[in-house]
N, C-alpha and C positions, 0 to 999 in steps of 0.2 A: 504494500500500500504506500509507504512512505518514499518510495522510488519514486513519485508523484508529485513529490514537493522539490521544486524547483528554487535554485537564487533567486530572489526578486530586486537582489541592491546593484546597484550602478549598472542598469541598463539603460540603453536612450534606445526609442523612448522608456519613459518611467513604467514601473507594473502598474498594469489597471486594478481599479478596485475586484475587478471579477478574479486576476490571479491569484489576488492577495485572498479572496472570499475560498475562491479554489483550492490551496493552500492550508486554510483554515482547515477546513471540512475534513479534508488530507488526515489534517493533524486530529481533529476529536473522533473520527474514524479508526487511528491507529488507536490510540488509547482506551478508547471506548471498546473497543475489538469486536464492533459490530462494525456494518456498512450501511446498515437500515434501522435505526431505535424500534422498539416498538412504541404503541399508540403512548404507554404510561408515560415514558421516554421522550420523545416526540419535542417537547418544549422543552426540557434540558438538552437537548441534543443543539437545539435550532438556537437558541440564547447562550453557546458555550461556542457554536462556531462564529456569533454573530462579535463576541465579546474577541474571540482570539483575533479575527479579522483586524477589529479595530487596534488589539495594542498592537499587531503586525502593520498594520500602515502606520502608525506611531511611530515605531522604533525605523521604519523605510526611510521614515521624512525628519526624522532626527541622526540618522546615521550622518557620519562626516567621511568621505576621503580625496586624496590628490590625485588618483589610479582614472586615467581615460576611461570613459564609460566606454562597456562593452557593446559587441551589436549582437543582437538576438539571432540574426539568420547565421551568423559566422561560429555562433557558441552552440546553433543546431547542427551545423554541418561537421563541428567535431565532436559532438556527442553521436551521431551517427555513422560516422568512421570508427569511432573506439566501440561500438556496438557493433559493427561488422568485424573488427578484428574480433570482438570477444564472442559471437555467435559464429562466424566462420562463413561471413555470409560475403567477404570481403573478393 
């Protein structure tokens, strides 16, 4: 599940809220160790990824560095080369 959660700092452009939402969900999915609450669950599930969201764009927009922002299509294209060396798909 957590192979799902992506960097979200120094990319240009910036993560959208839906990443950062993405992310979230990611994260009370692994802990939770469900994928689906059930009904009782349901509003603790949905106010735990809504609350992680937010301090994750928090901590996005308070981060500091000097490091060139990255570009998203060139950080896909090598995460999908070292996927084909490590599946053999190369």
């Amino acid at each position: 599940m957590c192979r799902n959660i992506h960097t979200l700092h120094n990319f240009e452009p910036r993560a959208t809220s839906a990443e950062v939402e993405a992310a979230a969900l990611q994260y009370v999915r692994k802990i939770s160790g469900t994928t689906k609450p059930s009904k009782a669950n349901e509003e603790a599930f949905a106010q735990a990824v809504h609350e992680i969201a937010h301090a994750t764009q928090h901590l996005l927009d308070s981060l500091v560095t000097h490091a060139p922002a990255r570009n998203r299509d060139e950080e896909a294209a090598k995460a999908r080369a070292r996927a084909a060396v490590r599946f053999g798909t190369a």
